[in-house]
N, C-alpha and C positions, 0 to 999 in steps of 0.2 A: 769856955775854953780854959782848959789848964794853963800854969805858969811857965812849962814849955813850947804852949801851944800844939800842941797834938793834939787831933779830934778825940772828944769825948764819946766812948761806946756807950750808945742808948742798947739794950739787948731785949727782945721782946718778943715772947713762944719759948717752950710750943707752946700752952694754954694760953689762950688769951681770947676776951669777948668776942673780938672782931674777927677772929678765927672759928668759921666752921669744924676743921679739922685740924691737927695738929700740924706745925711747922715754925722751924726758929728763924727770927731772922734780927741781924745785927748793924745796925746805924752806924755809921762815923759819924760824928756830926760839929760843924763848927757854928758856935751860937747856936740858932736855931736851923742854921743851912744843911740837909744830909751831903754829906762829899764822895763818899760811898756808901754798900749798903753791901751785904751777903745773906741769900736765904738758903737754909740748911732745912731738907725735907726726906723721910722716911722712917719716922716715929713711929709710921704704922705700915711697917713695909709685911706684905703676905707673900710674896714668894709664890704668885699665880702660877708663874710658866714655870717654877719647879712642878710644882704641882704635876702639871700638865704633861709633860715629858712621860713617854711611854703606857699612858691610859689608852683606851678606845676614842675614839674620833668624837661617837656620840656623847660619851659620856663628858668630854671636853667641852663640848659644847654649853653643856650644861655650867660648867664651872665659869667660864669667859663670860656670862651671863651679869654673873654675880660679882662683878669688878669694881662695877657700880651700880647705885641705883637710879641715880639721876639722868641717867646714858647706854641704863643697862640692853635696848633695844639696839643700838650702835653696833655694841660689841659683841652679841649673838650676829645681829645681822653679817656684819665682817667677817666673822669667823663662819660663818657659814659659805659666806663667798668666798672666804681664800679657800674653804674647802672643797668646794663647788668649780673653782678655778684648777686645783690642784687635780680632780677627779674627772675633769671635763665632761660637768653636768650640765644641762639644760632646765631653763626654769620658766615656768608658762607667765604668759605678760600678765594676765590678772594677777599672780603672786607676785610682780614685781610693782605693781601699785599698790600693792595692800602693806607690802615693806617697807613704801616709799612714805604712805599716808600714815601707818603708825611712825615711822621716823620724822616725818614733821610734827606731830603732835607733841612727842618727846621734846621736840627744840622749843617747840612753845612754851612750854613746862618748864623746863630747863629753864628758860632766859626769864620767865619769870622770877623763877629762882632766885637767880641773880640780881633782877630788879629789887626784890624782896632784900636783901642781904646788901645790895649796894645802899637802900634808903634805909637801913639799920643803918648801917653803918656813920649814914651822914647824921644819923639822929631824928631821921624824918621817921614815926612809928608808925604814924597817920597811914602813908605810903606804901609801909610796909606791909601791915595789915591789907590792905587792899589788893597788893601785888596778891600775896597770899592766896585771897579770896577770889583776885580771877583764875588761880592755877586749881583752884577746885573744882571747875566745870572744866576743863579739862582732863583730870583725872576720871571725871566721871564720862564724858568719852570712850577716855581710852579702854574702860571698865566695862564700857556697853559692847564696843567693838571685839576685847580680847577676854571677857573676862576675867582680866587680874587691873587692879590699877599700878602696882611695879611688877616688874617682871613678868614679861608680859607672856612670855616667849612665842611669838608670833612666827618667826622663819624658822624652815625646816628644810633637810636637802631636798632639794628639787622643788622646792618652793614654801607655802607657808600650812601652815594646821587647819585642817578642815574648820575647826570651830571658829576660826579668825575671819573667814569669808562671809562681808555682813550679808542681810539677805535685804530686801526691799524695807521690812518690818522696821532694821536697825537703822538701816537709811532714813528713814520715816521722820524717827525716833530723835536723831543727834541732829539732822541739819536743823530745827528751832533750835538746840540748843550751840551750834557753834557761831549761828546769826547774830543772837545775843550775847555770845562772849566776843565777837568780834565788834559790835559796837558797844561794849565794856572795853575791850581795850583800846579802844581810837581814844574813849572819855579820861582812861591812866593817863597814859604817854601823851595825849595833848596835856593835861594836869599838870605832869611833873617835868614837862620839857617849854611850858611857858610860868613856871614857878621861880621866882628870882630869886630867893635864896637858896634852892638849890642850884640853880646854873654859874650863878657867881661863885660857889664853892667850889665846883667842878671844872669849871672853865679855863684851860691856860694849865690846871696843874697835871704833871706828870707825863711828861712831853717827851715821847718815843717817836723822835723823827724817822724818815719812811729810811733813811741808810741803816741805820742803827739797827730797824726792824727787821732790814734784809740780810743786813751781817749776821743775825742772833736768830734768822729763823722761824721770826714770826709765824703764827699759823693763825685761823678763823677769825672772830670779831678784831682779836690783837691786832692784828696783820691789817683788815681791810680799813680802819681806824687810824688807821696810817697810809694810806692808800696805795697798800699793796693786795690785789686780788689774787689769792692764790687759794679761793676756794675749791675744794676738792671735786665739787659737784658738778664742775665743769669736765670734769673727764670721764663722770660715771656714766654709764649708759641710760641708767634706769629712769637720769631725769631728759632724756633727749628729747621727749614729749612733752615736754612742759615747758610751760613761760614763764618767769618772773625773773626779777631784779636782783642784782649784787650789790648791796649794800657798801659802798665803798666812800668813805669820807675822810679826808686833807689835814682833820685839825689834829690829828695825831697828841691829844691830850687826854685824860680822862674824860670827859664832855662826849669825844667823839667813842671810845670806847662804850661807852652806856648807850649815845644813841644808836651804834650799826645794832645793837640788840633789840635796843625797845623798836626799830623800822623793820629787824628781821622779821618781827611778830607777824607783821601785815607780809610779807613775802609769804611766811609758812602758810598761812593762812592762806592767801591765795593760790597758794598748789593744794591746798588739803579739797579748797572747792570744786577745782577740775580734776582731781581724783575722784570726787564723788559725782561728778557731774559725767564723766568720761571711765568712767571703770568697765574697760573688756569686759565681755562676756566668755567663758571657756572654764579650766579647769585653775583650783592652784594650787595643785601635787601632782607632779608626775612620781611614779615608781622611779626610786632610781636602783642601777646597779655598779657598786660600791667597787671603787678602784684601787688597790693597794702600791706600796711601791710606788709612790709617785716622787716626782721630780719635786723640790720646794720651789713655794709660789707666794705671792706676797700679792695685798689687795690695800688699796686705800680708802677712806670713806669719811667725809666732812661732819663728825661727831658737833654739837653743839658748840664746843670749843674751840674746836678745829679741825684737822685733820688727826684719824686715826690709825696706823701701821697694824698689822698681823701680816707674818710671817709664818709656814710651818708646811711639813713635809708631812706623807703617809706613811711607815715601813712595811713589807711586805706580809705582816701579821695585822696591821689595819690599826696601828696605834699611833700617837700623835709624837714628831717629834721636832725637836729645834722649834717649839713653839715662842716667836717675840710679839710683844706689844710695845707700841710707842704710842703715847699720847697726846696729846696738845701742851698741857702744865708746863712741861720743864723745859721748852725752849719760851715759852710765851713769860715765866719765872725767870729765867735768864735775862729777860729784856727788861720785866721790871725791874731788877738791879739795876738797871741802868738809866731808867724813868724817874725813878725815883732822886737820882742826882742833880742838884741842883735849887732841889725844891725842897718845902718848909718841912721840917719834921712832924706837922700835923697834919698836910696832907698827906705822909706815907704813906700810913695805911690804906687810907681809900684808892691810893694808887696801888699798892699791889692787889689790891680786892679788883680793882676796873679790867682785867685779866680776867677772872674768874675761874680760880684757879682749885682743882679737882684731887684732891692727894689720895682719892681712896683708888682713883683711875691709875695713879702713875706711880705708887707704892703698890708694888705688888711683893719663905718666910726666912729672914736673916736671923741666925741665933749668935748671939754674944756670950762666947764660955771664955776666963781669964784674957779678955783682950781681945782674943780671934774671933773672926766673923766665920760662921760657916754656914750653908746652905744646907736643909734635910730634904731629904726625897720624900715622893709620896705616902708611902708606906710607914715612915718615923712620922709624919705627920699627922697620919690615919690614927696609930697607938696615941699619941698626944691628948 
């Protein structure tokens, strides 16, 4: 502490190990206590929904895709259904399990991710590496089912791409191998959830009580980790047929943060089995015919992180407009500022990491000319 006692600024990002992607963020700190925190994010901001504004629908589609990778099945899907909602199309139940089963696959992937990047983070490599290693048989899934292992692009209006519809063969093929990723991961997550020098590290720090969580918005693991359920899924239609469990745990620390993920595993997992076990028989494409002029519609859908926003309208020449995205990051960000209060300046970081936080999802292009921010359309950005 200084000799007038004001908090000393620790300042750290954008670049930094412990950052997959770029973002700054700013310490107060007295001794070693943080008393505030500020993080500052759009380093890599792309200006998606400039983008998007007055393109073709499909060709939007295509771009929404590409927002991320680690989610990128999400954000086709979404967009496909705020279109589908906007145009009041019809989608056959087969194509809505084959949407449902590549989007739980994603989340497995995803939270591996996470687990991968959170046991970095603690210094555990060991962990690491193995996270790693079970999100490779998964990829290779997702690769037999869609043939792409990112970007999959699996929905389509009126349902999903012929080539996405596995047949008996692919069936065959993936249930040995998700038998065996699924008792690999029972073997992770018991490992690193009765490992004591992980859980001692984790335990107690970064404490987003469930008001806090509710003031700021919470959304996905954030939110349930604190024991507020406001997963998305509970409103979608597509999982009405399905069982499994909401992940919702009380200790509101980083601890609980890490576990609603590593238990989501087993959740996903178990709807991936009754989607294979239970997948209609019928079509999954209908023909559609394509509505312009439509009223703006807005869809939700429980991205890995959270909950995801799209918004947008059709104009009477069939181009996209008022396109928004919201994503899970910047309110689940918001509340780690406030997590992070309190606690030691070396659990910080692992506490904004226990979030899981996505910048390439929620920086979508701003240009900086003498000071001003301004926005370019599609077209200056096309020359570019």
């Amino acid at each position: 502490m200084t000799e007038d006692r004001r908090p000393v600024e620790v300042d750290v990002g954008t670049v930094h190990p412990v950052f997959i992607e770029p973002f700054r963020v700013r310490f107060f700190v007295e001794d070693e206590t943080v008393v505030d925190c500020e993080i500052t994010y759009n380093a890599a901001h792309r200006g998606i929904e400039q983008l998007l504004e007055g393109i073709p629908v499909k060709k939007a589609h295509m771009i929404v895709e590409k927002v991320c990778g680690l989610c990128s099945h999400f954000h086709l899907w979404n967009s496909i259904r705020v279109t589908e909602k906007a145009m009041d199309l019809e989608v056959p139940q087969r194509a809505e399990y084959i949407r449902v089963l590549v989007a739980e696959l994603e989340r497995i992937h995803s939270h591996l991710f996470f687990l991968a990047h959170g046991c970095e983070t603690l210094g555990q490599e060991t962990y690491t590496y193995r996270a790693f290693a079970l999100r490779e048989p998964v990829m290779r899934v997702l690769y037999e089912l869609t043939g792409n292992r990112v970007h999959y692009a699996v929905p389509a209006l009126g349902g999903v791409r012929p080539r996405t519809d596995p047949t008996k063969d692919t069936l065959a093929k993936i249930s040995p191998m998700l038998k065996t990723l699924e008792r690999d991961l029972k073997a992770f997550v018991e490992r690193v959830t009765t490992d004591p020098l992980v859980m001692s590290r984790i335990t107690g720090a970064g404490i987003l009580d469930k008001k806090t969580a509710d003031e700021f918005y919470a959304v996905g693991p954030t939110a349930r980790a604190s024991g507020i359920n406001n997963d998305a899924r509970q409103q979608m239609h597509e999982y009405d047929e399905l069982n499994f469990k909401y992940i919702v745990l009380k200790g509101c620390d980083t601890k609980d943060r890490i576990l609603v993920r590593g238990l989501e595993l087993f959740e996903s997992m178990n709807i991936v089995r009754q989607i294979l076990d239970e997948l209609p028989a019928g079509e999954v494409h209908i023909p559609v015919k394509m509505r312009f002029d439509t009223q703006m519609a807005s869809t939700y859908i429980e991205a890995p992180r959270g909950e995801l926003f799209h918004s947008m309208k059709v104009d009477s020449q069939g181009r996209v407009r008022n396109y928004r995205i919201r994503t899970p990051t910047p309110p689940n960000l918001a509340c780690m500022e406030k997590a992070v209060v309190g606690g030691e300046l070396t659990d910080a970081m692992l506490t904004i990491i226990s979030c899981d936080p996505c910048l390439s999802c929620s920086s979508r292009a701003v240009v900086v000319e003498d000071g001003k921010e301004r926005l370019m359309d599609f077209m200056k950005v096309r020359r570019c």
